[in-house]
C-alpha positions as CSV (number, residue, x, y, z in Angstrom):
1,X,174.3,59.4,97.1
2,X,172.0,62.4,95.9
3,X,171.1,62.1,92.0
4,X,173.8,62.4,89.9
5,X,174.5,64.3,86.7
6,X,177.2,63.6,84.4
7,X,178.3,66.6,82.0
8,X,180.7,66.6,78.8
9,X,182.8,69.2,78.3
10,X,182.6,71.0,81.6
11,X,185.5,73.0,81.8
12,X,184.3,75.8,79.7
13,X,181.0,78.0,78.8
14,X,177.5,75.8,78.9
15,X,178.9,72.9,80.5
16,X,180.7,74.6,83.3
17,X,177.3,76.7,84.3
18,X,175.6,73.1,84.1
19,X,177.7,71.7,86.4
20,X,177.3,75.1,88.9
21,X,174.0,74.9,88.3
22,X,173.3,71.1,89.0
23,X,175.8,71.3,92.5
24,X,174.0,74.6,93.4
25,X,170.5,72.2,93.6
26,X,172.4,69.1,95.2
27,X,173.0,67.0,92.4
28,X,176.3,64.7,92.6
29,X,178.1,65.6,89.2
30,X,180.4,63.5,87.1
31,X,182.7,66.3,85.4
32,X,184.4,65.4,81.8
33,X,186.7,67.3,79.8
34,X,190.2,67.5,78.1
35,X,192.0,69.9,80.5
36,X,193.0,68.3,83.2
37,X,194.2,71.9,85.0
38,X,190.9,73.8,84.7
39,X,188.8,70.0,85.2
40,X,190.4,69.9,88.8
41,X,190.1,73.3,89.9
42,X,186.2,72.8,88.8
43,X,186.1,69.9,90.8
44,X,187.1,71.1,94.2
45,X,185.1,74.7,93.6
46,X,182.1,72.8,93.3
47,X,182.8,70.3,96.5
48,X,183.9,73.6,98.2
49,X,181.4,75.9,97.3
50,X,178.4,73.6,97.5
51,X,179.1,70.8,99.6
52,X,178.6,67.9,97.2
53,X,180.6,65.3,95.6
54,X,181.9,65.5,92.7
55,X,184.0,62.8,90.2
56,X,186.3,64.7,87.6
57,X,187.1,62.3,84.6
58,X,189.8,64.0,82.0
59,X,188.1,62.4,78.4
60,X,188.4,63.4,75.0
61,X,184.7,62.3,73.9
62,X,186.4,61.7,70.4
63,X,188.1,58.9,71.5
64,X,185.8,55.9,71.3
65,X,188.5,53.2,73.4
66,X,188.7,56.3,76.0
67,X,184.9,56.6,76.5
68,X,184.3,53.5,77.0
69,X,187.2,52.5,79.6
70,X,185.9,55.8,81.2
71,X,182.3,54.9,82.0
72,X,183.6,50.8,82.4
73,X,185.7,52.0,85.2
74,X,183.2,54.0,87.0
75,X,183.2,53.6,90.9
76,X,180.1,51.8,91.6
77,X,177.9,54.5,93.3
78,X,178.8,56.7,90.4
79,X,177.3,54.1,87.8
80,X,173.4,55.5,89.2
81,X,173.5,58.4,86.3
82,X,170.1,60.3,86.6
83,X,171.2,62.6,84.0
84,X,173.6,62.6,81.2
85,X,174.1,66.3,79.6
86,X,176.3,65.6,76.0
87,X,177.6,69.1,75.9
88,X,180.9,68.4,74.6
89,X,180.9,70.1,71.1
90,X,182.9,72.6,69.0
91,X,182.6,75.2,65.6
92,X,186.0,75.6,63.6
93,X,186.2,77.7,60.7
94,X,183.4,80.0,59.4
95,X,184.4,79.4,55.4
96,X,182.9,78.5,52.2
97,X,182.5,74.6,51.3
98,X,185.6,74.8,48.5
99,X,187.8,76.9,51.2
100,X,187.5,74.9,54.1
101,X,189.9,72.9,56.1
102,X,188.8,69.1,56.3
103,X,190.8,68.8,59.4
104,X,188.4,71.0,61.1
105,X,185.3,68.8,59.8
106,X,186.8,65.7,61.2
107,X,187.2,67.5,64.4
108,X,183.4,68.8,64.2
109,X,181.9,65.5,63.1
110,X,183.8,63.5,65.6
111,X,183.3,65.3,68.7
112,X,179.8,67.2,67.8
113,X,178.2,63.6,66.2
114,X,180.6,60.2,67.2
115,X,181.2,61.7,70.6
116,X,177.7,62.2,71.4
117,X,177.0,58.8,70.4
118,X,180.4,57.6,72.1
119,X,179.1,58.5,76.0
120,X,175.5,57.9,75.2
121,X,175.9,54.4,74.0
122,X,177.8,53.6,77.0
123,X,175.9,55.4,79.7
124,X,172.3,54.0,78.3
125,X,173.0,50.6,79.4
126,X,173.3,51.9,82.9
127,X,169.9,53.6,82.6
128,X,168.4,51.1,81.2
129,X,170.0,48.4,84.1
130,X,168.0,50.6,86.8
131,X,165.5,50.8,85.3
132,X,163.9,54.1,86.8
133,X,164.7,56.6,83.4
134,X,166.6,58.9,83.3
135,X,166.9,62.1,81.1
136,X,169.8,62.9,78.4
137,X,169.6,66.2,77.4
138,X,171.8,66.3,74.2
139,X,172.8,70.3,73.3
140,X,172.3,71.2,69.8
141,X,172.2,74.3,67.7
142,X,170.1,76.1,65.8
143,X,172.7,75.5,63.0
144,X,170.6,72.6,63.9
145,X,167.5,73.5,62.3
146,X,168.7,76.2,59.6
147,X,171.8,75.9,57.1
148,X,173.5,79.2,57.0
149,X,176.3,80.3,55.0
150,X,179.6,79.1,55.2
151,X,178.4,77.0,58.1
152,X,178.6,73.4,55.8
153,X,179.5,70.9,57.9
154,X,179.2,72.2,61.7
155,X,175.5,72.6,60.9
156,X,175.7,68.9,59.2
157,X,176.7,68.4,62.9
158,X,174.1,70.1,64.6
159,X,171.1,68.5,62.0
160,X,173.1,65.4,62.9
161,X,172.4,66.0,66.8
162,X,168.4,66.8,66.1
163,X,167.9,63.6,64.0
164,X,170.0,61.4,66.3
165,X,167.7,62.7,69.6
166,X,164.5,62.1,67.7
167,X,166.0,58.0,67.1
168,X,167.0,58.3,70.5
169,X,163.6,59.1,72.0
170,X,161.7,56.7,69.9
171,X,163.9,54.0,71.0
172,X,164.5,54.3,74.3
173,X,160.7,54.9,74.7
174,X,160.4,51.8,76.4
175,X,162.7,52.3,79.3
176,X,161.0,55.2,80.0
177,X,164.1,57.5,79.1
178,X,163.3,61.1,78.5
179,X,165.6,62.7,75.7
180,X,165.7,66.3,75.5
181,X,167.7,68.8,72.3
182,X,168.0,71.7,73.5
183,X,169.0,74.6,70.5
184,X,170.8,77.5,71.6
185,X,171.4,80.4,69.5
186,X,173.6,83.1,69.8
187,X,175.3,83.0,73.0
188,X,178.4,85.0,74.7
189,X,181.0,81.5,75.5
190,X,184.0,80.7,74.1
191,X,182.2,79.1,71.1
192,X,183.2,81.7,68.5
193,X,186.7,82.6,70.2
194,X,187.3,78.4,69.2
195,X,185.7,78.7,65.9
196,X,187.8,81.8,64.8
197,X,190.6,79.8,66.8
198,X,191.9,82.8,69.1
199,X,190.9,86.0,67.2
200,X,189.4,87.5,70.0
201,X,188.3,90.9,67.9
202,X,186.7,88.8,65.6
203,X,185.2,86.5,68.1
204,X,184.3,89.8,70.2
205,X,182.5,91.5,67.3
206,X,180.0,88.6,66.5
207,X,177.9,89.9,70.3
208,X,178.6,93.4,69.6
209,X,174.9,95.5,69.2
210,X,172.6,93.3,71.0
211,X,172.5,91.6,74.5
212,X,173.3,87.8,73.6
213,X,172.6,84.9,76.0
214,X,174.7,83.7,78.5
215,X,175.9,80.1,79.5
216,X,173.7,80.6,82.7
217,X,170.7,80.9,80.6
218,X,171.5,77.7,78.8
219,X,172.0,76.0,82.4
220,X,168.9,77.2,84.2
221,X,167.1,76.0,81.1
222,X,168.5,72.3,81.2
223,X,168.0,72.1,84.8
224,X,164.5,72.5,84.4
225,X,164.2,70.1,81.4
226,X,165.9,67.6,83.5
227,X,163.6,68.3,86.8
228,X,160.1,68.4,85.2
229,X,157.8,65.2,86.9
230,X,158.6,61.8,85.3
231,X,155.3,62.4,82.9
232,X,156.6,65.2,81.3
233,X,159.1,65.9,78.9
234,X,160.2,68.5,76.5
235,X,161.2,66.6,73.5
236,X,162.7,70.2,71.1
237,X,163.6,73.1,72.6
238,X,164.9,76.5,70.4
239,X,166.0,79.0,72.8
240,X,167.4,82.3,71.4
241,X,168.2,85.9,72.9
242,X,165.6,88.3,71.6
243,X,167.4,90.1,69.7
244,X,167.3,86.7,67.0
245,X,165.0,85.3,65.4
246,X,167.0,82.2,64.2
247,X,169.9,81.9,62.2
248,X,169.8,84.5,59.6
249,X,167.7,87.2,61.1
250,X,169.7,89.2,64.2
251,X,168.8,92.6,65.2
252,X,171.4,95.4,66.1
């Protein structure tokens, strides 16, 4: 089988470019993500349009039990991940500390932070068993780098992800692992129609004035992280559109 990638959260925005992108160059890709519908339909474009195989696995990265059993059960030429891409990840609510919902934090913190943690712990052991690396690219924020307000706890998340690729890099150094953040910033997906949960003026409105990036931009740029030779690696990676400096300074 060619290399394989395995993406989180597929069926939407940066992973679903990833996993175009990745099939485009030949790559075998293990899909994830919780709608079954739109997991399927990606699953046989990508076999149809680029002629490579492809395993769709429906998971809810928040559920640790399901995670587990999911990578456990994984066909034996599927186990040979070259690259693991924890894209899974969500923003809900965009209120002050005292006014937000704490369902939406449990949501953020256990899909943005356990889930990462979830499919990394139980993919790493297969890496490590080939011994011949591998890259995960984890996809942060940069909410990840800056607090901004009434952000609180998805850029707890997103400072979560940095810190917990740094460990990640210093202790799989040994196995010859590459681990890669990569930081997007503003970017045209259905991130803000989720975090303003379906208002699609107010979702619309936060691209309005500039020219934001696009989930292919995020794609290309994690298919070269993952393709640079064994030696080299890019540890930190901020990638905005222009038109942003970071996360309080956007020109319209």
């Amino acid at each position: 089988m060619n290399k394989i990638v395995l993406i989180t959260g597929a069926t939407s925005g940066f992973g679903e470019a990833m996993a175009h992108k990745f099939a485009s160059e030949g790559y075998a890709c293990i899909i994830t993500g919780r709608r079954e519908e739109k997991l399927t339909t990606l699953s046989q474009l990508l076999e149809q349009q680029y002629n490579i195989a492809v395993l769709p696995v429906v998971l809810d990265v928040q559920n640790k039990a399901a995670v587990l059993a999911a990578v456990h059960n994984l066909p034996l030429a599927w186990q040979a991940v070259d690259v693991l891409i924890n894209n899974a990840g969500l923003a809900l609510g965009r209120e002050p500390f005292d006014e937000a919902d704490i369902c939406d934090w449990d949501t953020m913190i256990d899909t943005n932070v356990k889930g990462l943690l979830y499919v990394s712990k139980a993919i790493v052991p297969l890496m490590i068993g080939r011994k011949k690396g591998g890259i995960i690219i984890n996809i942060g924020s940069i909410a990840g780098k800056e607090v901004y307000k009434d952000g609180n706890v998805y850029c707890a998340t997103k400072h979560a992800v940095d810190a917990i690729s740094k460990a990640m890099r210093i202790d799989l150094l040994q196995h010859a692992i590459k681990v890669t953040v990569i930081h997007p910033g503003a970017a045209d997906t259905e991130f803000s129609k989720v975090r303003f949960k379906g208002n699609v003026p107010k979702a619309a409105a936060v691209y309005q004035g500039y020219e934001p990036l696009l989930a292919t931009d995020i794609a290309n740029t994690a298919f070269y992280c993952a393709t640079l030779p064994p030696h080299v690696c890019i540890n930190d990676l901020v990638i905005t559109p222009t038109a942003q400096a970071n996360s309080f300074y956007l020109h319209k």
